[in-house]
DOTI-42186 format. One record per residue: x, y, z of N, C-alpha, C in turn; residue in one letter. Coordinates in steps of 0.001 Angstrom, whole numbers. Example, Ala and Ser with C-alpha at 12.3 -4.5 7.8 and 13.67 -1.06 7.14 Angstrom:
2
<site><n_px>13190</n_px><n_py>-5690</n_py><n_pz>7800</n_pz><ca_px>12300</ca_px><ca_py>-4500</ca_py><ca_pz>7800</ca_pz><c_px>13200</c_px><c_py>-3300</c_py><c_pz>7800</c_pz><residuo>A</residuo></site>
<site><n_px>12850</n_px><n_py>-2250</n_py><n_pz>7080</n_pz><ca_px>13670</ca_px><ca_py>-1060</ca_py><ca_pz>7140</ca_pz><c_px>12900</c_px><c_py>30</c_py><c_pz>7870</c_pz><residuo>S</residuo></site>
***
This chain:
76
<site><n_px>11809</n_px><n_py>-2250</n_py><n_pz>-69401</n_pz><ca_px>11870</ca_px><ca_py>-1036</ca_py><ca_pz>-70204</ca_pz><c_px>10630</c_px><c_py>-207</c_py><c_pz>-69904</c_pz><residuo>X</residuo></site>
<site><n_px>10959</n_px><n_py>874</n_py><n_pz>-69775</n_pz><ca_px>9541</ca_px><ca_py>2063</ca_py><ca_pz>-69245</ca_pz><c_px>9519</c_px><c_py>2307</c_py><c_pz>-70759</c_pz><residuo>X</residuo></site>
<site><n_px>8175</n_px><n_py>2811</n_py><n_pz>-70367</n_pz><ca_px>7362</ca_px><ca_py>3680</ca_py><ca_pz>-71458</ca_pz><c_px>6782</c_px><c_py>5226</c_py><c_pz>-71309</c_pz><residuo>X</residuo></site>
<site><n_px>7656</n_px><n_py>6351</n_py><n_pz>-71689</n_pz><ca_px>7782</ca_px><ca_py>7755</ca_py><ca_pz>-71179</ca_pz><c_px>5955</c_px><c_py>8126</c_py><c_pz>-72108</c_pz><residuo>X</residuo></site>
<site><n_px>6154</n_px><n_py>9168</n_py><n_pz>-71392</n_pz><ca_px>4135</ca_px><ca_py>9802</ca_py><ca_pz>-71811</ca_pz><c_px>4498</c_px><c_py>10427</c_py><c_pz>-72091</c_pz><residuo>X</residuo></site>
<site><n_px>4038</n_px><n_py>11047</n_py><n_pz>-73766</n_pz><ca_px>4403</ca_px><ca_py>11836</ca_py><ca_pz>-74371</ca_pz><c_px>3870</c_px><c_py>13265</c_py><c_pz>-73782</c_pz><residuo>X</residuo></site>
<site><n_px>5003</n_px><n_py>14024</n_py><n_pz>-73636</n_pz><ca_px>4736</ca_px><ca_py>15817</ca_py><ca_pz>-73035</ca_pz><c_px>4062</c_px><c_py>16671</c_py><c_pz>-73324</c_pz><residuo>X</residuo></site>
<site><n_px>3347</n_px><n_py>16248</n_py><n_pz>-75163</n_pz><ca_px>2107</ca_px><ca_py>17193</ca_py><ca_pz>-75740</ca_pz><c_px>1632</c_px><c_py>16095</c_py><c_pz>-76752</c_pz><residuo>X</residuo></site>
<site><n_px>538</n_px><n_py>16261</n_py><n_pz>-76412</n_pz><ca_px>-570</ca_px><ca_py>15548</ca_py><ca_pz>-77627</ca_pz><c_px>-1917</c_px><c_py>16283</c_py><c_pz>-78046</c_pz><residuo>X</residuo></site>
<site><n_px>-1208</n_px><n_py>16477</n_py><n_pz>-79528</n_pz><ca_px>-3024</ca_px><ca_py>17474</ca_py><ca_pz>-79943</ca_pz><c_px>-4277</c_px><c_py>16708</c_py><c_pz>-79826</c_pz><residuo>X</residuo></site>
<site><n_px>-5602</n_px><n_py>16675</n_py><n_pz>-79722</n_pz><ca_px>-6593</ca_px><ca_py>16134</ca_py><ca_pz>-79529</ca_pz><c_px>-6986</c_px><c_py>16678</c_py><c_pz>-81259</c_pz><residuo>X</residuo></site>
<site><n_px>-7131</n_px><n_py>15083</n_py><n_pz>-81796</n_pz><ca_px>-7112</ca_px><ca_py>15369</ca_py><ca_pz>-83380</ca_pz><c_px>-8683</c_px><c_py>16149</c_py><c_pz>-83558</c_pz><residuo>X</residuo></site>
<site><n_px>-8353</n_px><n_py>16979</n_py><n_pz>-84966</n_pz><ca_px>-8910</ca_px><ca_py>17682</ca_py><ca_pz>-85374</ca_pz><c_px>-9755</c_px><c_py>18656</c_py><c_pz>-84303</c_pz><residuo>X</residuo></site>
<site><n_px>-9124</n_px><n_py>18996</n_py><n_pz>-83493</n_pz><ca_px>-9582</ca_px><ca_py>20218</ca_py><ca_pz>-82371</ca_pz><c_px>-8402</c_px><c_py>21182</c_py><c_pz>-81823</c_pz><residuo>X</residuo></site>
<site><n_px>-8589</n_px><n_py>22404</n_py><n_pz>-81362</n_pz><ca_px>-7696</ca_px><ca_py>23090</ca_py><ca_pz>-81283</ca_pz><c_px>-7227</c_px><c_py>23252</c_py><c_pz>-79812</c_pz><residuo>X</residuo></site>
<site><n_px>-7077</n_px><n_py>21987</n_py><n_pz>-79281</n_pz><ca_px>-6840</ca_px><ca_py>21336</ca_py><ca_pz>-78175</ca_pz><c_px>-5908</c_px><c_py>20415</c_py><c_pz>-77969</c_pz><residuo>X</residuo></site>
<site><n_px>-4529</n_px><n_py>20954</n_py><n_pz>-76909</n_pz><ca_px>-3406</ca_px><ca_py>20017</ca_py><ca_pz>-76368</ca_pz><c_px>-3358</c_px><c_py>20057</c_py><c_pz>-75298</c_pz><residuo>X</residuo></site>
<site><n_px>-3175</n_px><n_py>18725</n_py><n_pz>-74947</n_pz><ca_px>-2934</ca_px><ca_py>18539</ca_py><ca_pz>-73649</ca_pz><c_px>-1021</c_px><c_py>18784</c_py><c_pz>-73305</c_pz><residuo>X</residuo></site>
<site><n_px>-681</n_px><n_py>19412</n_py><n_pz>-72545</n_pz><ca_px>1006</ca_px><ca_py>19384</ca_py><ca_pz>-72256</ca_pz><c_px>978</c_px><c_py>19533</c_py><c_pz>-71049</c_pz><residuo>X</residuo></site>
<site><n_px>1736</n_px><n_py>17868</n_py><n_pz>-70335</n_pz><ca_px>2127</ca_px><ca_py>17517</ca_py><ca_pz>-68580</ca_pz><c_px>937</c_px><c_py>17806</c_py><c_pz>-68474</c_pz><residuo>X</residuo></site>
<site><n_px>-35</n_px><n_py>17161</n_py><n_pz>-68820</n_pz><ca_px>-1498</ca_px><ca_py>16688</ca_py><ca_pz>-68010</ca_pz><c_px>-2231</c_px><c_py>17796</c_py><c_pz>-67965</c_pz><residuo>X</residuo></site>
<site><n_px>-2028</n_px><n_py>18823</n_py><n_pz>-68632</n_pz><ca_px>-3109</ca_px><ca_py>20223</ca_py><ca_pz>-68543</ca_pz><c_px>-3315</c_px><c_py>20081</c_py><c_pz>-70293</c_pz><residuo>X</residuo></site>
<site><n_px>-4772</n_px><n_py>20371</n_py><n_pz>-70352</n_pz><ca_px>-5018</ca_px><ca_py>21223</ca_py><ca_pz>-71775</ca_pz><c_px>-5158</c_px><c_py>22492</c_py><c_pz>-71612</c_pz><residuo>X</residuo></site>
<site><n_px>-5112</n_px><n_py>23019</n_py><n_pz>-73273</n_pz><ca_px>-4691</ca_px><ca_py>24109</ca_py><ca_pz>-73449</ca_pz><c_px>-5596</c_px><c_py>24367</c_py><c_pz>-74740</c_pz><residuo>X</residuo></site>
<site><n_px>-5899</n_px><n_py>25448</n_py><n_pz>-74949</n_pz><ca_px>-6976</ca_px><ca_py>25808</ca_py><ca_pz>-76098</ca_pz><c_px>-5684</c_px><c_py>26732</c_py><c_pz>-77078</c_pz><residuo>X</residuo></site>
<site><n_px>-5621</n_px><n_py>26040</n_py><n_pz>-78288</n_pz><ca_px>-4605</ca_px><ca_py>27005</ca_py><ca_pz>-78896</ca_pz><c_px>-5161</c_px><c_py>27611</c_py><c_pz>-79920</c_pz><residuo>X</residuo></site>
<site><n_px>-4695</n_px><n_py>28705</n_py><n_pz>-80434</n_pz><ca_px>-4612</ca_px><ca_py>29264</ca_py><ca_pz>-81750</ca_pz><c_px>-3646</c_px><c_py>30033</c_py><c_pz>-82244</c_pz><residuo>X</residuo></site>
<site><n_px>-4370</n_px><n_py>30782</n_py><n_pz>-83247</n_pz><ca_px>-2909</ca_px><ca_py>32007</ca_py><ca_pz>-83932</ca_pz><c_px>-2947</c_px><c_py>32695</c_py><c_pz>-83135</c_pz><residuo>X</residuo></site>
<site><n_px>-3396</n_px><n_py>33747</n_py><n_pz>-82306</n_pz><ca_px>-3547</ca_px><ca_py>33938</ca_py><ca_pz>-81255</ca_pz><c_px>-2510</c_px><c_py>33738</c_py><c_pz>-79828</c_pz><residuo>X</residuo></site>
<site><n_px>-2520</n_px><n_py>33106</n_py><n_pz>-80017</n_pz><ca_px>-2079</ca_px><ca_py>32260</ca_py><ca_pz>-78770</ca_pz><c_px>-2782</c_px><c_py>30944</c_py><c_pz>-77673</c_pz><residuo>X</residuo></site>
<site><n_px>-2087</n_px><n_py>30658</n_py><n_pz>-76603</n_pz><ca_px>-2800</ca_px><ca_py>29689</ca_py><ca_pz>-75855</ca_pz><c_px>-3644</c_px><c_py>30145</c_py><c_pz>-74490</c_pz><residuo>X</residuo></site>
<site><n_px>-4536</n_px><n_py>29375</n_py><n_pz>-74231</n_pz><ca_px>-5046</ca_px><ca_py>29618</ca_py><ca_pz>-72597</ca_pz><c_px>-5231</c_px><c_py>27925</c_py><c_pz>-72479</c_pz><residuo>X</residuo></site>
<site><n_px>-5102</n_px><n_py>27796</n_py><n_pz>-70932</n_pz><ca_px>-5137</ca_px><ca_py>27352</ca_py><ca_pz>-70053</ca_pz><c_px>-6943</c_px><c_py>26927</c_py><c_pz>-69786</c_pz><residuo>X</residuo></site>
<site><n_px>-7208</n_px><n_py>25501</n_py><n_pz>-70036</n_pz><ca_px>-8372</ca_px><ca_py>25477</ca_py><ca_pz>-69676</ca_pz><c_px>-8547</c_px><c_py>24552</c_py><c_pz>-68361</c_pz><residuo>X</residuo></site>
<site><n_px>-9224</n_px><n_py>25341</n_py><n_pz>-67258</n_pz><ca_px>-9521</ca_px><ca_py>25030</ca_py><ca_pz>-65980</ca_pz><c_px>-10861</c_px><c_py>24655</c_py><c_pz>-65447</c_pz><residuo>X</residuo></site>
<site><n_px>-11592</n_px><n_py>24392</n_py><n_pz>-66740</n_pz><ca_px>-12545</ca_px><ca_py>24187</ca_py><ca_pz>-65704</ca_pz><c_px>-12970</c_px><c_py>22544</c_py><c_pz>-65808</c_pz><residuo>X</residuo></site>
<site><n_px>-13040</n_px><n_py>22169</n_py><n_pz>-64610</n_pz><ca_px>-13079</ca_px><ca_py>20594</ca_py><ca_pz>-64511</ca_pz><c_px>-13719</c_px><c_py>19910</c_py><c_pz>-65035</c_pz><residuo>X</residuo></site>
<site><n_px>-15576</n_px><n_py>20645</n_py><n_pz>-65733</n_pz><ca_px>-16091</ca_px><ca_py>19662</ca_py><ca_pz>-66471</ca_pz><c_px>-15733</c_px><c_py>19576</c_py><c_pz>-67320</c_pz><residuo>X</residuo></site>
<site><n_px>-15402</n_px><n_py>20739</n_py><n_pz>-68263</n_pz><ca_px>-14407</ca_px><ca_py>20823</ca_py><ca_pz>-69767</ca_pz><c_px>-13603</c_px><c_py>19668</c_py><c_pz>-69713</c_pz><residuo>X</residuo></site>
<site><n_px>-12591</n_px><n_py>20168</n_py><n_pz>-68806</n_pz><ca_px>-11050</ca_px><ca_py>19253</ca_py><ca_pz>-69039</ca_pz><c_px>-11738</c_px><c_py>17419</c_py><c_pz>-68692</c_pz><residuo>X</residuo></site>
<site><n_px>-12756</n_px><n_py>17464</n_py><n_pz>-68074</n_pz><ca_px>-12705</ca_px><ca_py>16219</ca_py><ca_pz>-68084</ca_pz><c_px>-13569</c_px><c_py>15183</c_py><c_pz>-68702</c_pz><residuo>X</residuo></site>
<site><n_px>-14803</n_px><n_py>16123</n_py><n_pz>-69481</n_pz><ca_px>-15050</ca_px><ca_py>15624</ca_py><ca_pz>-71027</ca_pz><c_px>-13808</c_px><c_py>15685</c_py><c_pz>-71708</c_pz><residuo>X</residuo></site>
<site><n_px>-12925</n_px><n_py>16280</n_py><n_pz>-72118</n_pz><ca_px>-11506</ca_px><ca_py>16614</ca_py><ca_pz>-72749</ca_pz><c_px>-10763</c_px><c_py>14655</c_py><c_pz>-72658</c_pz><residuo>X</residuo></site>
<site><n_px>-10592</n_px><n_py>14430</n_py><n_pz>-71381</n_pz><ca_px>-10273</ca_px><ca_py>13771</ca_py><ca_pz>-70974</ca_pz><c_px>-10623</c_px><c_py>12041</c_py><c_pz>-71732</c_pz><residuo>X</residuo></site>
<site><n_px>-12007</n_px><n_py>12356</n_py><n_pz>-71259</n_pz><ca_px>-12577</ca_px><ca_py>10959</ca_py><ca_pz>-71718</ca_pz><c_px>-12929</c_px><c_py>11129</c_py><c_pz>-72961</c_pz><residuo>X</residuo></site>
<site><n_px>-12885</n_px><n_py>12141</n_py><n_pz>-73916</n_pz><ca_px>-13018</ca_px><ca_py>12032</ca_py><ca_pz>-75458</ca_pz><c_px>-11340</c_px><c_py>11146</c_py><c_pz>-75607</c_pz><residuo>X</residuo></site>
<site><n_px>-10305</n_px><n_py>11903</n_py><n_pz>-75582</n_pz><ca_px>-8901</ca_px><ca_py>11658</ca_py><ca_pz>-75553</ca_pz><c_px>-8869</c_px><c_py>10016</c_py><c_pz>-75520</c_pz><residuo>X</residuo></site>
<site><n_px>-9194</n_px><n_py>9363</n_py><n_pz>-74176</n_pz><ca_px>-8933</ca_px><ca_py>8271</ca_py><ca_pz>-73924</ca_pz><c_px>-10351</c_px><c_py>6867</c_py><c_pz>-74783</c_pz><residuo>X</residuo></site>
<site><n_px>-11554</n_px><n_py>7637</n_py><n_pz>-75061</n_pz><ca_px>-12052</ca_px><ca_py>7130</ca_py><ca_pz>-76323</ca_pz><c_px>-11232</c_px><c_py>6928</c_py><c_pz>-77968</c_pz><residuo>X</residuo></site>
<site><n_px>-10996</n_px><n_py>8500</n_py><n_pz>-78168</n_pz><ca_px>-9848</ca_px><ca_py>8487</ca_py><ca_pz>-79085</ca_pz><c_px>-8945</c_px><c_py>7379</c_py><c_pz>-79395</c_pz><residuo>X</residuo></site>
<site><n_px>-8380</n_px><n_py>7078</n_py><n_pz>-78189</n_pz><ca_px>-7169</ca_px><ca_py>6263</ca_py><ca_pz>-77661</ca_pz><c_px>-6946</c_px><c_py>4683</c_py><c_pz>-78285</c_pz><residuo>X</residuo></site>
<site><n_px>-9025</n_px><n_py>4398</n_py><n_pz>-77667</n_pz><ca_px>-9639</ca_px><ca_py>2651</ca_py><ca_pz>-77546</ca_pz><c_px>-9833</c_px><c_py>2828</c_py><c_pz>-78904</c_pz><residuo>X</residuo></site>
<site><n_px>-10325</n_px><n_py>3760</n_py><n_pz>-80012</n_pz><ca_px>-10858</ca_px><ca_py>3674</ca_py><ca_pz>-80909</ca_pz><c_px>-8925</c_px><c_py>3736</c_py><c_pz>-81905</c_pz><residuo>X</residuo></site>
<site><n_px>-8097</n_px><n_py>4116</n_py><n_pz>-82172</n_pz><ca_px>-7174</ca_px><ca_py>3602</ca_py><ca_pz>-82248</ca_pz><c_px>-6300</c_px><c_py>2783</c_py><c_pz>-82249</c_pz><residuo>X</residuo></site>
<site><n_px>-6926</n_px><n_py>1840</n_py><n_pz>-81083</n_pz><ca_px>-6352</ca_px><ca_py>697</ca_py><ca_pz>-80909</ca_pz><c_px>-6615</c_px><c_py>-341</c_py><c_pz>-81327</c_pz><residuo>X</residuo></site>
<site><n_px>-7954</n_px><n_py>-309</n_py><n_pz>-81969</n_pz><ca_px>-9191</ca_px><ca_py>-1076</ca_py><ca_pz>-82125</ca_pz><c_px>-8710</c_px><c_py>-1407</c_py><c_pz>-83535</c_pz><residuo>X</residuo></site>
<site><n_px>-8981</n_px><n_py>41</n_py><n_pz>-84610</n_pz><ca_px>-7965</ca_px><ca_py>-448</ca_py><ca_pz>-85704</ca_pz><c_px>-6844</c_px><c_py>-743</c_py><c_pz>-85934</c_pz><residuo>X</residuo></site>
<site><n_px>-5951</n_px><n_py>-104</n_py><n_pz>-85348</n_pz><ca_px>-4932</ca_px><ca_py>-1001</ca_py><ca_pz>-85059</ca_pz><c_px>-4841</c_px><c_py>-2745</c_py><c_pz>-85226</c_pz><residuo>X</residuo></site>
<site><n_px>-5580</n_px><n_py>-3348</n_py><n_pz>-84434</n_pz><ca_px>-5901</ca_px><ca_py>-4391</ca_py><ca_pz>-83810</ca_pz><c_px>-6210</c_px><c_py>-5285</c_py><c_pz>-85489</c_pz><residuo>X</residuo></site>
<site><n_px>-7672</n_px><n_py>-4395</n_py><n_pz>-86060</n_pz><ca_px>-8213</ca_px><ca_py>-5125</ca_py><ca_pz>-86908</ca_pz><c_px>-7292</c_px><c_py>-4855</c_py><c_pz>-88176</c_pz><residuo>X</residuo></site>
<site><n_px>-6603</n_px><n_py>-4279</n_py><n_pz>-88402</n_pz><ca_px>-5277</ca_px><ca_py>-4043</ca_py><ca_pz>-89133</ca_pz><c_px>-4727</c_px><c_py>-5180</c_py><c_pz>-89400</c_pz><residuo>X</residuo></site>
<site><n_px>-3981</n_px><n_py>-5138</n_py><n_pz>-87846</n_pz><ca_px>-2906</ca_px><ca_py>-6326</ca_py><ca_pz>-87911</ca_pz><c_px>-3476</c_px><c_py>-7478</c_py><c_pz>-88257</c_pz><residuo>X</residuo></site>
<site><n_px>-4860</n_px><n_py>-7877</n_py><n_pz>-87724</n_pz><ca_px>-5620</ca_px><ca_py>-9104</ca_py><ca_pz>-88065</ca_pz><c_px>-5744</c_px><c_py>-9486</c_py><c_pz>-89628</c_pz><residuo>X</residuo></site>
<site><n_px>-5557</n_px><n_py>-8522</n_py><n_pz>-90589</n_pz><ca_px>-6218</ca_px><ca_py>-8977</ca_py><ca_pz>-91922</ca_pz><c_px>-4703</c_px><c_py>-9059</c_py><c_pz>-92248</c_pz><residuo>X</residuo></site>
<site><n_px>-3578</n_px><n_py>-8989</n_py><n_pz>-91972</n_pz><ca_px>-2457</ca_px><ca_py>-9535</ca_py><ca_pz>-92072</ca_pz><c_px>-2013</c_px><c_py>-11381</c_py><c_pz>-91817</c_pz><residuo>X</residuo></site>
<site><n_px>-2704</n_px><n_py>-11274</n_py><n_pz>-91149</n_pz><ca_px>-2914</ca_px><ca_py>-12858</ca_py><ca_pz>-90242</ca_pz><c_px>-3609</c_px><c_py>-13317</c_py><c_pz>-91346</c_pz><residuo>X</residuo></site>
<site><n_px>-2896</n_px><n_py>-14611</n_py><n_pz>-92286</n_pz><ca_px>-3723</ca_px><ca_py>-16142</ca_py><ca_pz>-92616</ca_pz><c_px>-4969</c_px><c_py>-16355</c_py><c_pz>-91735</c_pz><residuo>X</residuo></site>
<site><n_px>-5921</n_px><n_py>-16919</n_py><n_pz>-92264</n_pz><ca_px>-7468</ca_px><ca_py>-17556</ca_py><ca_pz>-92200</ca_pz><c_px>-6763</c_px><c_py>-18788</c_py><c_pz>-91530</c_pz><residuo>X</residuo></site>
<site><n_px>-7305</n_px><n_py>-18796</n_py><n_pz>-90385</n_pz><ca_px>-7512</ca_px><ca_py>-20308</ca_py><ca_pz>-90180</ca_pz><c_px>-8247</c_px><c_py>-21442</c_py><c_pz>-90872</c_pz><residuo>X</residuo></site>
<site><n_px>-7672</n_px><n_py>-23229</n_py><n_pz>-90743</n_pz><ca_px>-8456</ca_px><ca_py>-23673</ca_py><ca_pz>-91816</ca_pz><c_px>-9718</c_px><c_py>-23862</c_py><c_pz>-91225</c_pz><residuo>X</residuo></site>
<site><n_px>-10862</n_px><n_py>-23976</n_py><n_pz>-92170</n_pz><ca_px>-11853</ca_px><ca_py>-24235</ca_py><ca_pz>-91732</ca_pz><c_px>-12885</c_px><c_py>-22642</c_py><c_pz>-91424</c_pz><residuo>X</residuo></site>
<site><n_px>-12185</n_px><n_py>-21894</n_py><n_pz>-91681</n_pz><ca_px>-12697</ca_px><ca_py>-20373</ca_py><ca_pz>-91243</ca_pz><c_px>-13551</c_px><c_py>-19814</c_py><c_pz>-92624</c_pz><residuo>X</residuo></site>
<site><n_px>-13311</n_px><n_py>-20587</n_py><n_pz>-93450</n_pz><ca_px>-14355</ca_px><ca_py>-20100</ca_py><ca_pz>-94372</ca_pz><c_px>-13036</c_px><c_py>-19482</c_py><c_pz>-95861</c_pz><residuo>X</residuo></site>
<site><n_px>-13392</n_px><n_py>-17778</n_py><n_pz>-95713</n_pz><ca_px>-12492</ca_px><ca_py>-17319</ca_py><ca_pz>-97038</ca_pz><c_px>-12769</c_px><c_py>-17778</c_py><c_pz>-98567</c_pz><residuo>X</residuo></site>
<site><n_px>-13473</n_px><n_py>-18358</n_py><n_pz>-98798</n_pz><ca_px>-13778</ca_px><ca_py>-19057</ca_py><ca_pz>-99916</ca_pz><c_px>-14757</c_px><c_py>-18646</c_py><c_pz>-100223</c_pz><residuo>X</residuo></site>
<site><n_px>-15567</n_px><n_py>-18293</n_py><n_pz>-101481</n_pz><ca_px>-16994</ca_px><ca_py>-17653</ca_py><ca_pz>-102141</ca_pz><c_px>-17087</c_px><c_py>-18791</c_py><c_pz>-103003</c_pz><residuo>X</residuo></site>
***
């Protein structure tokens, strides 16, 4: 089973989407096209920080769902 990449993703709380691998600076206004390579590619590695830091809770989420092993303590 593939896993399709989603076609637009806002970069939370910034007025920044990426759509088919380009960002884009939006507003009421309208959009532009941002081209310049150091931008887009700080852009980039914030995004994919974003990403690890998501996953991370995620992760520690699911963990406090998970029973204590015995011997792991849990007890005051």
């Amino acid at each position: 089973m593939s896993t399709s990449t989603p076609r637009s993703e806002r970069l939370v709380r910034s007025p920044v989407v990426r759509r088919d691998g380009q960002w884009w600076l939006v507003s009421g206004a309208g959009s532009i096209l941002a081209t310049d390579p150091t931008f887009t590619g700080k852009l980039d590695g914030f995004a994919a920080a974003m990403a690890a830091a998501d996953r991370a809770v995620a992760d520690l989420r699911s963990r406090q769902d998970e029973p204590l092993a015995p011997g792991c303590g849990g007890q005051r």
